[in-house]
C-alpha positions as CSV (number, residue, x, y, z in Angstrom):
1,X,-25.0,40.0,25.8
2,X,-23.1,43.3,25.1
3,X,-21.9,43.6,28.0
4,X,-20.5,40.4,28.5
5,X,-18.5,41.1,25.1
6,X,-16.9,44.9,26.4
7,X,-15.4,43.5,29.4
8,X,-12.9,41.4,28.1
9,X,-11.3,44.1,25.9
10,X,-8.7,44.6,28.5
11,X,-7.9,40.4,27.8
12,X,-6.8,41.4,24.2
13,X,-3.4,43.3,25.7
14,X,-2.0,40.1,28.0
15,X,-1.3,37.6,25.2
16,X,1.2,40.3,23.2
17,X,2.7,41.2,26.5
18,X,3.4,37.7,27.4
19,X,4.8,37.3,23.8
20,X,7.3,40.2,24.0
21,X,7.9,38.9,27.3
22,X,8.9,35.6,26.3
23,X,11.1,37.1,23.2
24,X,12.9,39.2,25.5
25,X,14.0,36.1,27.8
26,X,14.9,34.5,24.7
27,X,17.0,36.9,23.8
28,X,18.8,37.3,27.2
29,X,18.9,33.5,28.0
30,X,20.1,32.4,24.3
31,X,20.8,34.7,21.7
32,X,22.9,37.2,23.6
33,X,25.6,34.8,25.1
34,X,26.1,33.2,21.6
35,X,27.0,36.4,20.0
36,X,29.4,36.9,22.8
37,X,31.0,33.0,22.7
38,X,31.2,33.4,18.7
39,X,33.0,37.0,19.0
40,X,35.4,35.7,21.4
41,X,35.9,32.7,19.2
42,X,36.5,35.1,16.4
43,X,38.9,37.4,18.4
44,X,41.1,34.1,19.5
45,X,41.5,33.0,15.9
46,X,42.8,36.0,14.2
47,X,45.2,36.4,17.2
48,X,47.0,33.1,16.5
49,X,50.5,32.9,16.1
50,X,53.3,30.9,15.1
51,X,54.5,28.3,17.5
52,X,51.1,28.6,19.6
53,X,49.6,25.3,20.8
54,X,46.1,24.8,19.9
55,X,43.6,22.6,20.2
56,X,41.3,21.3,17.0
57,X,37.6,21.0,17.4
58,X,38.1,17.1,17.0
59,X,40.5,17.0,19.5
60,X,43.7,16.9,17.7
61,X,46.6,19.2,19.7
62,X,49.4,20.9,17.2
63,X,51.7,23.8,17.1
64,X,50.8,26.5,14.6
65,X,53.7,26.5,12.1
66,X,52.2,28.9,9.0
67,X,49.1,30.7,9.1
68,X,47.2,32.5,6.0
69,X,44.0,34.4,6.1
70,X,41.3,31.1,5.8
71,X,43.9,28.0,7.3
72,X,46.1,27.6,9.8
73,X,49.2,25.0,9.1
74,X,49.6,22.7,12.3
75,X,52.8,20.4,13.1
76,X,51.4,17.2,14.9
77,X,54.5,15.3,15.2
78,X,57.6,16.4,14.8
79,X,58.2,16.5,10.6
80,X,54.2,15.9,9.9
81,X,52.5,19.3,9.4
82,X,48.5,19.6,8.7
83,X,46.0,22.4,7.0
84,X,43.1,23.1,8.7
85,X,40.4,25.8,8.6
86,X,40.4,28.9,11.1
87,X,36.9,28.0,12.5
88,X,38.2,24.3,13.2
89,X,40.8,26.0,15.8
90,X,38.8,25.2,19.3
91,X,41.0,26.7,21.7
92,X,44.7,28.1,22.3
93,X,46.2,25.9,25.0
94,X,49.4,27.7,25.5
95,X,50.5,31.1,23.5
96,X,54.2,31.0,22.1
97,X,56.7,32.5,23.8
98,X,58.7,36.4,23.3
99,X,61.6,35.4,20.8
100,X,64.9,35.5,22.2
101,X,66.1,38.6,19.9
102,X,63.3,40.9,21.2
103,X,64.3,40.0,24.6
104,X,67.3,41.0,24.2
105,X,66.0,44.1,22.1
106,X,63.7,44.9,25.2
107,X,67.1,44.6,27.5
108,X,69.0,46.3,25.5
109,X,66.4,49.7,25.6
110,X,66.1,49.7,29.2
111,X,70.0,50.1,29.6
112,X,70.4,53.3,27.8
């Protein structure tokens, strides 16, 4: 009866492998590429601009018109403007344009 018993010692190792294992693939599969989608989320929003076309996460296009640390101001229609949240910013359809003055700035500089 003992030695029925000793020889499944070995047996004890293969569940916590299997456990780490499945951690691991979890980690790789799920947790990693979330961290990356929310940190390039993050990166877009604080690198919004004024007349940048965005996106809402309800659908809703607008051009960024006024910006503070926590909400973005968003013109809809031409005279209607709306507050909404950073994190409700989904995606940055087009970026705004190089104003006309630094342009000409730039021009200007490569002259002399």
């Amino acid at each position: 009866m003992l030695l029925a018993q000793d020889g499944g010692g070995a047996g004890g190792f293969t569940p916590i492998l299997m456990i780490i294992l499945l951690f691991g693939v979890m980690y790789f599969m799920m947790i990693r590429p979330q961290q990356k989608r929310r940190r390039e989320a993050a990166n877009m929003q604080s690198s919004l601009g004024h007349g940048d076309e965005v996106v809402t996460i309800g659908g809703l296009y607008g051009t960024v018109t006024g910006m503070d640390d926590e909400t973005v101001l968003l013109e809809i229609a031409p005279g209607v403007e709306t507050r909404y949240a950073r994190p409700a910013i989904a995606r940055v359809v087009t970026k705004a344009e190089e104003p006309a003055e630094a342009a000409v700035d730039d021009a200007d500089a490569v002259k002399e």
